[in-house]
C-alpha positions in Angstrom: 0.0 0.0 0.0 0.9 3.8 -0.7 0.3 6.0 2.4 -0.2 9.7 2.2 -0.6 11.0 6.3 -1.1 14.5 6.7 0.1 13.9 10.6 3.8 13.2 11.1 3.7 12.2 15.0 0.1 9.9 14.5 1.7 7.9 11.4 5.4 7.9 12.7 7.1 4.5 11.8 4.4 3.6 9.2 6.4 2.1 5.6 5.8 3.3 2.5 4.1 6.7 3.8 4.5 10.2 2.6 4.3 12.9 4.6 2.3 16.5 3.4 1.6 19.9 5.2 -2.4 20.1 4.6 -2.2 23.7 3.6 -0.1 22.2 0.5 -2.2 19.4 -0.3 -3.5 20.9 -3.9 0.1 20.7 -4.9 -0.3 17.2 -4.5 -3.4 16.1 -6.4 -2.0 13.4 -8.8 -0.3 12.0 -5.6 -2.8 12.1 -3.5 -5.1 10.2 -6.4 -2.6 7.5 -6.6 -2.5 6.8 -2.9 -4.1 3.7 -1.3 -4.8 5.5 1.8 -5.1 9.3 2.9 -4.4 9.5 6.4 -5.5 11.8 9.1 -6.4 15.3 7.2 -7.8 18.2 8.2 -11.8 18.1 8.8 -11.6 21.2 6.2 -10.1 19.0 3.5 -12.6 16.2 3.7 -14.4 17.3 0.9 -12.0 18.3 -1.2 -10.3 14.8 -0.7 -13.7 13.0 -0.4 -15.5 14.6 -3.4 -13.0 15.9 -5.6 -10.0 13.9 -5.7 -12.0 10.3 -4.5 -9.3 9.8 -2.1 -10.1 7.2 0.2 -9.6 8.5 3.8 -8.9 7.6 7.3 -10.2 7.9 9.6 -13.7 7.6 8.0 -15.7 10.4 6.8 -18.9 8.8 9.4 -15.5 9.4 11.8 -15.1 13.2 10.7 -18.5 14.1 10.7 -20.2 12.9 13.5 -17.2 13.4 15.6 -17.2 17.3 14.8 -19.9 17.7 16.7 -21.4 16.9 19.8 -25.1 17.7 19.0 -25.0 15.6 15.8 -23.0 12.8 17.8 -25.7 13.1 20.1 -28.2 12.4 17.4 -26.8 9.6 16.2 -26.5 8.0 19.3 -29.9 8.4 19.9 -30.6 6.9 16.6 -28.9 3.6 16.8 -28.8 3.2 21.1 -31.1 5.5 22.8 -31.4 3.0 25.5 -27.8 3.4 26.5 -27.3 7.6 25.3 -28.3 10.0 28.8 -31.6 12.2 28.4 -30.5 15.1 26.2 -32.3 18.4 25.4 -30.6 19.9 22.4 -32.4 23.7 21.5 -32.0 27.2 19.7 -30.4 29.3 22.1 -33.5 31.9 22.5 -35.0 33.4 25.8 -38.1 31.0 25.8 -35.5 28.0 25.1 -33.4 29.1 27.4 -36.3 29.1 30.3 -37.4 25.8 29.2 -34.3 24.0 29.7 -33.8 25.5 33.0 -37.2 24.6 34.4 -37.2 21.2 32.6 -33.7 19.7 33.7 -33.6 18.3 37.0 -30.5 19.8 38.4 -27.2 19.7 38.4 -27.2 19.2 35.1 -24.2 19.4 32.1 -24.3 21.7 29.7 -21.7 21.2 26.1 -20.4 23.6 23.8 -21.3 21.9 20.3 -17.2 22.0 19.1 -14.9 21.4 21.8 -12.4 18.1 23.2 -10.1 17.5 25.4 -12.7 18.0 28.7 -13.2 21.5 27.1 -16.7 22.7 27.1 -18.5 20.5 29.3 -19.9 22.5 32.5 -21.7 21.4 35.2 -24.6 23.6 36.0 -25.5 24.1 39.5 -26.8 27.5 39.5 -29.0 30.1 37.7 -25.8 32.0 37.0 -24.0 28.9 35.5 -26.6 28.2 33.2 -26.8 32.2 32.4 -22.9 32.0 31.7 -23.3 28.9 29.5 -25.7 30.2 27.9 -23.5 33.4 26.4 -21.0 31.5 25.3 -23.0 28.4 23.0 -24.7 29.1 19.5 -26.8 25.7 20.7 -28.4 25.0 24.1 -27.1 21.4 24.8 -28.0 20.3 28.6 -27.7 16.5 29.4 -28.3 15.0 32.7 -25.9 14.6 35.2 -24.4 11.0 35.8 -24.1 10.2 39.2 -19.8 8.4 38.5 -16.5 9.3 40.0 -15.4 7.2 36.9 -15.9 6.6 33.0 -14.3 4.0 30.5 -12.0 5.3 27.8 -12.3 2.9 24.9 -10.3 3.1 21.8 -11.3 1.5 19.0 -9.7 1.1 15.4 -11.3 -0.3 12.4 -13.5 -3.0 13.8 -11.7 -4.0 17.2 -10.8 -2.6 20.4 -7.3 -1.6 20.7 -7.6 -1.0 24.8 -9.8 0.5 27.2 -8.8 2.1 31.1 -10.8 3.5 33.0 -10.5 7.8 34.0 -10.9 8.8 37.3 -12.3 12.2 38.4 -9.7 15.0 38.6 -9.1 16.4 42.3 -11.4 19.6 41.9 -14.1 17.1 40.7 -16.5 16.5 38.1 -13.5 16.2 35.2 -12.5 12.8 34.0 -10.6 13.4 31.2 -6.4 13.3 31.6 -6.2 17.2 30.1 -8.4 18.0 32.9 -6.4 16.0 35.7 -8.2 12.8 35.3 -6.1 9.8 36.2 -5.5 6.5 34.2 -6.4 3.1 36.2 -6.0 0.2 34.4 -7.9 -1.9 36.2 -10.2 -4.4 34.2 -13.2 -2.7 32.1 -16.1 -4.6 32.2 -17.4 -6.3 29.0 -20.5 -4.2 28.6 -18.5 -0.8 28.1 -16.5 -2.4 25.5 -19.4 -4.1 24.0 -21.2 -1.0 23.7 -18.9 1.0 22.1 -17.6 -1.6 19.5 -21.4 -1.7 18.3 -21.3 2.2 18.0 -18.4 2.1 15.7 -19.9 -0.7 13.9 -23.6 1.0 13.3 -22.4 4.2 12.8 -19.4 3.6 10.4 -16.6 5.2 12.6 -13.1 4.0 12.7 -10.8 5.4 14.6 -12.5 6.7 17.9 -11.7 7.1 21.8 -15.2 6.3 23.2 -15.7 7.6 26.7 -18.5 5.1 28.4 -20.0 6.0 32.0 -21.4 3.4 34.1 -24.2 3.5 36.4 -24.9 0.3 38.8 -23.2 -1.4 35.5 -25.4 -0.5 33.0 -23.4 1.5 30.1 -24.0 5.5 28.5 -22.0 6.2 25.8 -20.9 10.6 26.5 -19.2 11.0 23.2 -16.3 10.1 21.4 -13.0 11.5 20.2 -11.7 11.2 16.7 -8.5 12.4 17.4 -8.2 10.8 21.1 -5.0 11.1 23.1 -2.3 8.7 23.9 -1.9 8.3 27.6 -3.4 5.1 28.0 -2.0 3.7 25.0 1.5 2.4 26.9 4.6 2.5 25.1 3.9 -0.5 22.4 3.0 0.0 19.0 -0.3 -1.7 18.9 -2.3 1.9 17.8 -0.1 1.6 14.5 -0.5 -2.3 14.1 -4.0 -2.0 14.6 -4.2 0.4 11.8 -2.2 -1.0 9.7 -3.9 -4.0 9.6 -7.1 -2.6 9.1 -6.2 -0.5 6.5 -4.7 -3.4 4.8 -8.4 -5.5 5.3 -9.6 -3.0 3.8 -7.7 -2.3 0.9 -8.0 -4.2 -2.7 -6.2 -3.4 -5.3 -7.6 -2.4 -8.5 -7.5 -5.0 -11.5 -5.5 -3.4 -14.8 -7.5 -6.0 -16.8 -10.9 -5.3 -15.3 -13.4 -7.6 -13.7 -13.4 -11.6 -15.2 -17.0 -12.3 -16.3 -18.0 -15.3 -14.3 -19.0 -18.1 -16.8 -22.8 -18.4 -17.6 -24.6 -21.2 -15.5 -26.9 -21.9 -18.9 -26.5 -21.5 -22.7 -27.3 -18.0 -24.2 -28.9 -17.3 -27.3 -26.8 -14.9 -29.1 
C-alpha cells in the first residue's frame, strides 16, 4: 500500500508513507489520487479529498462528521442506542428555550459547547448563574443530565476491534474525568459491557478510529461522546495503535484489477 498522512507524529514509523503539510495538499493532487490510503487530514479537506480527488480516507468520513460535533453525535447516538445515550435536550439558544431547559432539567445538570475536546466545554450547571454563563457562550443549548460516576471508561477503537480501554478517574477539583483535565489512568479491568457497547457504535455508525468515553451507572453503560482524534496516555509505550491500523487499513484495501473484472461463466446456454 501507498500512504499519504497529513500527521507526522500519528503515522510515525508507518512504511511506504509520505508525509504533506495540509495547507499544501492541492500541490499534490495526482499523488494524493494515486495513494491507497489518505491519512489523518484536516476536517476542512474532507471534501476536497472525499469529493473531488476520490481519495479514500482515514479515519472515515462517518468518523469526521459525526465526531465534529457533539449535538449531531448526540443524534446519532440516539438513533442507533437511545437505551444506552443519557436524556438530552438539544435547542436554539432563545430566551423561551433558554427558560425551558432551566425549568425542565432536574438539576445539576451538564451543559456542552457543540465543538470542543479534550474535557473543554462541558460545565456542570449548579446554579442560575452557570446556566446564564453557558448560555453566552453556545450558539446551541445542549443540557444532558448529570451522571451520578466518579469514573468513566475510555475505549479506543480502530477499524472493527478494540485496541484498549482504562478507566479515568475524576480529577481532584471534581466532576472532570478526562487526563487534560487532571483525570487519572487506572487500568484496572473494564467490564465487557462498556467495550461491547462502544464496539457496536463504531460498527452501526461507520466510525473508525475513535476514543469512546463510556459511563457506568450500577453497571449498566452511557455512551458521552467520542474522540476522533483521542489522546495517547493510555496507550503504553507499544506499537499496537499503528498495528492496529495498519492491519485494518490493509483489510480494507484491494487493489484495482489493470485488466478489469473476469465475467464469471454463464450457468446456462445464451442465445446470441
Amino acid at each position: 500500500m501507498h500512504l499519504v498522512s497529513f500527521d507526522i507524529f500519528r503515522t510515525l514509523g508507518f512504511p511506504n508513507t509520505t508525509v504533506l503539510k495540509p495547507d499544501q495538499f492541492l500541490r499534490h493532487k495526482e499523488l494524493l489520487r494515486d495513494a491507497d490510503w489518505v491519512l489523518f487530514p484536516e476536517y476542512w479537506q474532507l471534501n476536497a479529498l472525499v469529493h473531488g480527488l476520490k481519495c479514500r480516507v482515514f479515519p472515515s468520513v462517518a468518523s469526521y462528521r459525526i465526531g465534529h460535533d457533539k449535538v449531531e453525535m448526540t443524534r446519532a447516538f440516539q438513533t442507533v442506542a437511545p437505551e444506552h445515550t443519557p436524556w438530552t435536550v438539544i435547542e436554539a439558544n432563545g430566551p423561551q428555550e433558554r427558560d425551558l431547559i432551566w425549568n425542565t432539567m432536574t438539576h445539576p445538570f451538564v451543559a456542552k459547547l457543540p465543538k470542543a475536546s479534550m474535557g473543554e466545554g462541558v460545565w456542570l450547571i449548579e446554579t442560575r448563574d452557570d446556566w446564564r454563563r453557558y448560555c453566552e457562550d453556545t450558539p446551541v443549548l445542549y443540557a444532558q443530565e448529570y451522571l451520578p460516576i466518579d469514573r468513566d471508561v475510555r475505549v479506543v477503537v480502530v477499524g472493527d476491534q478494540v485496541v484498549t480501554a482504562y478507566w479515568r478517574t475524576q480529577a481532584d477539583q471534581g466532576f472532570y474525568n478526562n487526563v487534560a483535565r487532571g483525570g487519572r489512568i487506572d487500568t484496572s479491568p473494564v467490564p465487557l459491557v462498556a467495550t461491547e457497547l462502544a464496539l457496536r457504535l463504531a460498527r452501526e455508525l461507520g466510525v473508525d478510529h475513535a476514543g469512546f468515553d463510556i459511563a457506568l451507572v450500577g453497571g449498566y453503560p452511557y455512551v458521552l461522546e467520542f474522540n476522533r482524534l483521542f489522546g495517547n496516555q493510555g496507550l503504553g509505550q507499544g506499537s499496537e495503535l499503528k498495528e492496529a491500523i495498519l492491519g485494518y487499513l490493509g483489510r480494507q484495501w484491494e487493489p484495482e484489477d489493470p485488466d478489469g473484472p473476469t465475467e464469471p461463466e454463464p450457468l446456462w446456454p445464451i442465445a446470441v
